[in-house]
C-alpha positions in Angstrom: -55.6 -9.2 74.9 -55.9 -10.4 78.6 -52.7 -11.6 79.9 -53.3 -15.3 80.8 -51.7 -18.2 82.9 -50.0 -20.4 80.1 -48.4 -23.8 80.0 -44.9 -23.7 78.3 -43.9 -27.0 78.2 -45.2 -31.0 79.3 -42.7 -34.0 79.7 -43.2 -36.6 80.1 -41.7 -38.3 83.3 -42.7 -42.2 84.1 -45.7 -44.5 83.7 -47.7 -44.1 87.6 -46.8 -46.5 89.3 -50.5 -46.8 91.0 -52.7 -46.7 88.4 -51.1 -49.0 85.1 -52.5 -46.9 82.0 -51.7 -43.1 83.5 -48.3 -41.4 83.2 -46.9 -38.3 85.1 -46.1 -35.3 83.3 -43.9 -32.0 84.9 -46.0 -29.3 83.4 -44.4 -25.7 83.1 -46.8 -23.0 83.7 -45.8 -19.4 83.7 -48.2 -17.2 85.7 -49.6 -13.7 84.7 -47.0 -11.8 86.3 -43.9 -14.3 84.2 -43.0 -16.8 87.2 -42.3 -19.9 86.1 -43.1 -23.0 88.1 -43.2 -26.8 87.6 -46.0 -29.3 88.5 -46.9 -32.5 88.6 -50.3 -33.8 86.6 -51.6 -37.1 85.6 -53.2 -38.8 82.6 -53.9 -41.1 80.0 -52.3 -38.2 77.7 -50.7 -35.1 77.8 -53.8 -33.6 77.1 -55.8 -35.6 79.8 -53.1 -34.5 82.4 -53.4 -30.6 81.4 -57.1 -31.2 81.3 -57.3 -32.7 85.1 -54.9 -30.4 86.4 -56.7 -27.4 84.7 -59.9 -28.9 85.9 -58.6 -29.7 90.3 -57.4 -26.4 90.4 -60.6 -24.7 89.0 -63.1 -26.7 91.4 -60.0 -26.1 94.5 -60.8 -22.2 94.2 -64.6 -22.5 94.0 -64.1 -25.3 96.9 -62.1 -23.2 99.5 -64.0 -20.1 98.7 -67.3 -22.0 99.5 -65.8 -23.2 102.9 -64.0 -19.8 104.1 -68.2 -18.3 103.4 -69.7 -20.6 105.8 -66.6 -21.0 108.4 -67.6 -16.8 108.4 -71.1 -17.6 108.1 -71.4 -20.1 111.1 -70.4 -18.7 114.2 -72.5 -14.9 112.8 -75.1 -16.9 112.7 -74.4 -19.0 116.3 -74.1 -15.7 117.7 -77.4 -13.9 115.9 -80.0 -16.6 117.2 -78.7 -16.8 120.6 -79.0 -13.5 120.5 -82.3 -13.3 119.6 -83.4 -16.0 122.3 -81.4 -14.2 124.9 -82.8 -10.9 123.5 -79.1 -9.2 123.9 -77.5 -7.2 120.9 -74.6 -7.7 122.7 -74.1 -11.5 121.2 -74.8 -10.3 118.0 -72.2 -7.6 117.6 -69.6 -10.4 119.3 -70.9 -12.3 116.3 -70.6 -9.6 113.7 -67.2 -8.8 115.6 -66.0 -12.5 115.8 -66.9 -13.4 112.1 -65.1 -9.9 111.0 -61.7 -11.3 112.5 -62.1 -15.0 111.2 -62.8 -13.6 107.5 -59.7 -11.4 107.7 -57.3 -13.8 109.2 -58.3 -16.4 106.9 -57.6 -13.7 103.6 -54.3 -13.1 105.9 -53.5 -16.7 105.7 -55.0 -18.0 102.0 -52.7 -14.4 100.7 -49.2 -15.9 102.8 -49.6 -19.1 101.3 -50.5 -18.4 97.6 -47.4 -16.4 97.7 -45.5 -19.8 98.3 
């Protein structure tokens, strides 16, 4: 069986004080490799609050993995067409070059922080 992020426990903390009808939970999750950490999620319901959290950090992966392609994407391409109106190769293997650093000093960064 493939190991799998699990949530031990839910509690149930106080009522929101923003929106009348939610409450806040302190959700246990252990991780794959069996660290345990605690955070917060909101709902109508336990299962509403497991269900949102499950759901904002499913479309947060897609969403910064989408942005880290075209914040590589962008300045390759800057660099390709001004190449090709300048007719200089040079500007697109500064491009190539460029967008090869950015990429791996974003992966740098995005690794540091998960760890955290």
């Amino acid at each position: 069986m493939k190991a799998r992020r699990k949530a031990i426990s839910a509690e149930l903390v106080r009522e929101s004080k923003d929106n009348p009808g939610y409450f806040r939970y302190n959700v246990e999750i252990e991780e794959v490799d069996g660290t345990r950490h605690t955070v917060p999620a909101y709902g109508k319901d336990m299962q509403d609050a497991i269900s949102r959290l499950v759901w904002n950090e499913r479309v947060h992966t897609k969403l910064t993995a989408v942005i880290i392609g075209f914040v590589i994407f962008i300045p390759f391409l800057t660099a390709c067409v001004l190449g090709a109106i300048k007719d200089s190769p040079v500007l697109v293997l500064s491009g190539l070059g460029f967008s090869f650093i950015l990429g791996l000093l974003i992966h740098l960064v995005d690794r540091y922080l998960s760890k955290s």
